[in-house]
PDBQT receptor file of N, H, CA, C and O in Angstrom, charges set to zero:
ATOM      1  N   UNK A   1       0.852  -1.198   0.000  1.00  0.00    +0.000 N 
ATOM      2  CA  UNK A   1       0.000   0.000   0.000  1.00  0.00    +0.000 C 
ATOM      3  C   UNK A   1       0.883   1.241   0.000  1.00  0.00    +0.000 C 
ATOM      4  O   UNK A   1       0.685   1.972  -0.971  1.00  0.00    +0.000 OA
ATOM      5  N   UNK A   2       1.726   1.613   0.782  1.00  0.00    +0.000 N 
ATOM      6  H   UNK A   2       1.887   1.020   1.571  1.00  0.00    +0.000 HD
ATOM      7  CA  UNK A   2       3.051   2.747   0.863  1.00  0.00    +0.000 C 
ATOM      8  C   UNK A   2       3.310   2.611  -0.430  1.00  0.00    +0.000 C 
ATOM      9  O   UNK A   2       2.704   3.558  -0.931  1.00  0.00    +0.000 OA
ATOM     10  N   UNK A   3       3.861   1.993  -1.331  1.00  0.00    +0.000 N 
ATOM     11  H   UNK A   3       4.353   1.224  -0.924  1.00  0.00    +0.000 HD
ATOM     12  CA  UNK A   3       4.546   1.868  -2.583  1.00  0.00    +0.000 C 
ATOM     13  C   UNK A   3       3.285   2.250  -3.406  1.00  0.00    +0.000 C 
ATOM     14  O   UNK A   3       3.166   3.204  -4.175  1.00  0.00    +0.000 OA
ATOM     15  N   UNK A   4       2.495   1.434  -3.128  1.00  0.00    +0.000 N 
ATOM     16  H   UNK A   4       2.591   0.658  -2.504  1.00  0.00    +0.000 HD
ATOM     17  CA  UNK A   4       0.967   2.493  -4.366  1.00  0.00    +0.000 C 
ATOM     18  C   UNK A   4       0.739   3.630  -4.143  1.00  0.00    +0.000 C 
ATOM     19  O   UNK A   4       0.420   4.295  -5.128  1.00  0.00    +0.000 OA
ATOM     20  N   UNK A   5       0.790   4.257  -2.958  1.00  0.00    +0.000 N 
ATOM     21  H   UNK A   5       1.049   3.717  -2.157  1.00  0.00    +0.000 HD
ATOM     22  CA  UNK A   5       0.589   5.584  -2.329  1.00  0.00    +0.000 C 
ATOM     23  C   UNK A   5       1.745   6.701  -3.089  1.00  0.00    +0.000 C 
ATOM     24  O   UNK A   5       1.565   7.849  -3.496  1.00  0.00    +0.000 OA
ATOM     25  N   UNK A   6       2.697   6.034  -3.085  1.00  0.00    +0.000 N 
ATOM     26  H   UNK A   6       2.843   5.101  -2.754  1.00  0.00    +0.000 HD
ATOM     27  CA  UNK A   6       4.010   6.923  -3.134  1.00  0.00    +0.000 C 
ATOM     28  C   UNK A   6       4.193   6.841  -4.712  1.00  0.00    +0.000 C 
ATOM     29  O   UNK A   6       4.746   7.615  -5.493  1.00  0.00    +0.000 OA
ATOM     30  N   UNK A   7       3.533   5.629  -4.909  1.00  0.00    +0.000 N 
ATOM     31  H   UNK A   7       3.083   5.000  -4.274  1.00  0.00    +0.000 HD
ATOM     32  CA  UNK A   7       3.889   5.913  -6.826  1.00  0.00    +0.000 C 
ATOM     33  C   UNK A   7       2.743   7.036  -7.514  1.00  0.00    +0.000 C 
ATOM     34  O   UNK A   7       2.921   8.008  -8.249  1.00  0.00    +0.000 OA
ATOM     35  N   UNK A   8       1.710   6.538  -7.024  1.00  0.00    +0.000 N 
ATOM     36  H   UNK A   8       1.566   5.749  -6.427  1.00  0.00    +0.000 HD
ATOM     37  CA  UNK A   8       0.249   7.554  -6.815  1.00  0.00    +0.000 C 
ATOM     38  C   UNK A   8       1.220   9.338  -6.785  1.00  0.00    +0.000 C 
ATOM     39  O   UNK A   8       1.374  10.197  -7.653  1.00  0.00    +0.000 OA
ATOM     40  N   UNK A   9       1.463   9.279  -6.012  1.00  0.00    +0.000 N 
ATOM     41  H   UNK A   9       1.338   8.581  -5.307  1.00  0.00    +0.000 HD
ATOM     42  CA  UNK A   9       1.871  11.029  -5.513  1.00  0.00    +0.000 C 
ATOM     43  C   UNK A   9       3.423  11.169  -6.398  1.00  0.00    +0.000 C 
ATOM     44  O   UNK A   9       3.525  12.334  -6.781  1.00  0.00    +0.000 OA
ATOM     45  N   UNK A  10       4.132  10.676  -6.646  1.00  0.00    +0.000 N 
ATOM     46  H   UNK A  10       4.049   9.730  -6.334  1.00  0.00    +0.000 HD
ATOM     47  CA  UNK A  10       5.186  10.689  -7.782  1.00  0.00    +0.000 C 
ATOM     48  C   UNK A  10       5.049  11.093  -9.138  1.00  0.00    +0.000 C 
ATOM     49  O   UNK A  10       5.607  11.836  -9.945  1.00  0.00    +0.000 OA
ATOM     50  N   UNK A  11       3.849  10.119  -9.053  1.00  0.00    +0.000 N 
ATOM     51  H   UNK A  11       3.396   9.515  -8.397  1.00  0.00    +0.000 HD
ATOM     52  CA  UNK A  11       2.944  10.771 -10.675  1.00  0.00    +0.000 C 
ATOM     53  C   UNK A  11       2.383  12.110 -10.876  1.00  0.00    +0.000 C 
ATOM     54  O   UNK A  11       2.231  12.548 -12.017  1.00  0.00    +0.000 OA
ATOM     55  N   UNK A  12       2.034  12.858  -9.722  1.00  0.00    +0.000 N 
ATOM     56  H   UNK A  12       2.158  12.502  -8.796  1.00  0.00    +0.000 HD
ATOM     57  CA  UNK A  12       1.048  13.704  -9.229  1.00  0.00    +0.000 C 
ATOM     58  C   UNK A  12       2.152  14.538  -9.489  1.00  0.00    +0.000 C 
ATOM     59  O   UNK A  12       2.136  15.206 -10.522  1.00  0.00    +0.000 OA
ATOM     60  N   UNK A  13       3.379  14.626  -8.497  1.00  0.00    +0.000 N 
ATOM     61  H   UNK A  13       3.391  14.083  -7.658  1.00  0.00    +0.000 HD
ATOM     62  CA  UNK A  13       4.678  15.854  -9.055  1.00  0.00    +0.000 C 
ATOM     63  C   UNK A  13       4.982  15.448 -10.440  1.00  0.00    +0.000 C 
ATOM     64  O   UNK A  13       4.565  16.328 -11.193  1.00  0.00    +0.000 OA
ATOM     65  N   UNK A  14       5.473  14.587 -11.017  1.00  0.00    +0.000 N 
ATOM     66  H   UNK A  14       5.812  13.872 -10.405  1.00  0.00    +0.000 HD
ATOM     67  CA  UNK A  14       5.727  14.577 -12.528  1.00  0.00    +0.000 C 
ATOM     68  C   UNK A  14       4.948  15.529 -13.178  1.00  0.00    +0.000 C 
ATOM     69  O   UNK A  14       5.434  16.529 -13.706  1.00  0.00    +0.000 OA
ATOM     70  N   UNK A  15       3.671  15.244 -13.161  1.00  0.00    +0.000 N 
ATOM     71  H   UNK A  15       3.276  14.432 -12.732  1.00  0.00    +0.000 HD
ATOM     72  CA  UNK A  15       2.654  16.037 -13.959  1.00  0.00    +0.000 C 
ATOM     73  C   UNK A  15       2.664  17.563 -13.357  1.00  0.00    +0.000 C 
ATOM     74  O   UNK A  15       2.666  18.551 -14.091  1.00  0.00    +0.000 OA
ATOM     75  N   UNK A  16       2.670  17.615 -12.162  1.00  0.00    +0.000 N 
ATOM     76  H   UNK A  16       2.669  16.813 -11.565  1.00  0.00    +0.000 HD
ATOM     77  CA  UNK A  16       2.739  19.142 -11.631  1.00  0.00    +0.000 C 
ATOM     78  C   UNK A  16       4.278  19.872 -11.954  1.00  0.00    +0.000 C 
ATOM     79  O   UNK A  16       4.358  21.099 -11.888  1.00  0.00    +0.000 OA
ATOM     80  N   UNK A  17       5.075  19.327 -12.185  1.00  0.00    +0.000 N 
ATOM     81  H   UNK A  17       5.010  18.331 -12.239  1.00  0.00    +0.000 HD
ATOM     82  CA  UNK A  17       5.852  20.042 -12.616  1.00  0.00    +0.000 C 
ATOM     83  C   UNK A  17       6.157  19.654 -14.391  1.00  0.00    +0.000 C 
ATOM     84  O   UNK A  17       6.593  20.426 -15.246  1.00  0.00    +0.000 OA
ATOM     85  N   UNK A  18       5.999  19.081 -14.454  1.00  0.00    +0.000 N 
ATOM     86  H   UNK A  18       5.644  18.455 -13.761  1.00  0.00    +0.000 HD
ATOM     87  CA  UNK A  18       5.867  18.752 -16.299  1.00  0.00    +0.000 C 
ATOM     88  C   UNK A  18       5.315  19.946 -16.696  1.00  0.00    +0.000 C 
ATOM     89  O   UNK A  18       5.735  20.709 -17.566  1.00  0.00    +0.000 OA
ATOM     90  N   UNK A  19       3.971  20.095 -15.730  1.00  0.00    +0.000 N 
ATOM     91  H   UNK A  19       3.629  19.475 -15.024  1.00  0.00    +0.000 HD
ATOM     92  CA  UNK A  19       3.192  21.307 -16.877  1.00  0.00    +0.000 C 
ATOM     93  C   UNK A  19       3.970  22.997 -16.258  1.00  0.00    +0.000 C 
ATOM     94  O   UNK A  19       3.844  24.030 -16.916  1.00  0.00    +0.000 OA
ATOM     95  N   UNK A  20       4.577  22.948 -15.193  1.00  0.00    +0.000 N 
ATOM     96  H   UNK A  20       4.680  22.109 -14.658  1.00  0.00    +0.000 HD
ATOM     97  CA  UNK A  20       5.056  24.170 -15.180  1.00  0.00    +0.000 C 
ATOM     98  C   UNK A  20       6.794  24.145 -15.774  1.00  0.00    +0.000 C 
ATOM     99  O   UNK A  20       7.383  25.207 -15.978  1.00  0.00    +0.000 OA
ATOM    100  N   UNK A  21       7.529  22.661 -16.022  1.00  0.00    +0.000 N 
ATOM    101  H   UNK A  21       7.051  21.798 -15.857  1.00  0.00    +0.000 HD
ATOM    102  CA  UNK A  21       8.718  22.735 -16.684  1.00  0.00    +0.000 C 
ATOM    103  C   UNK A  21       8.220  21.996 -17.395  1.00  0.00    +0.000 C 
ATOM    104  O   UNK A  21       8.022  20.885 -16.903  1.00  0.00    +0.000 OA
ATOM    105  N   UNK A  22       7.808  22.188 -18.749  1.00  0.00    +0.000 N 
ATOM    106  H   UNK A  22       7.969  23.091 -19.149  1.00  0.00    +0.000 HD
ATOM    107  CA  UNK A  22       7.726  21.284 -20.177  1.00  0.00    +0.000 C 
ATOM    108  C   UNK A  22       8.808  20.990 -20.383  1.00  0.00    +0.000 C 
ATOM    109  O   UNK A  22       9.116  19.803 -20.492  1.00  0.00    +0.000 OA
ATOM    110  N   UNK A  23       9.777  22.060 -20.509  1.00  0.00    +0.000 N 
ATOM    111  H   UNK A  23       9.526  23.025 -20.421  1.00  0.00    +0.000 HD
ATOM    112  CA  UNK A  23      11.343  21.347 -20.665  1.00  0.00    +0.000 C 
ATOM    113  C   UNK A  23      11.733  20.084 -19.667  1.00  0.00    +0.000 C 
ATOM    114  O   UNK A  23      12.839  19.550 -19.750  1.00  0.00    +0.000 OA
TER     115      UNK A  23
């Protein structure tokens, strides 16, 4: 469950910063 949680919220910064660094 920790490891789904934490991959869950990993994804969540990727995308939150993807869309403010596209680069």
């Amino acid at each position: 469950k920790g490891d789904v949680a934490r991959a869950s919220r990993q994804g969540w910064f990727s995308r939150f910063f993807s869309v403010i660094s596209p680069f």
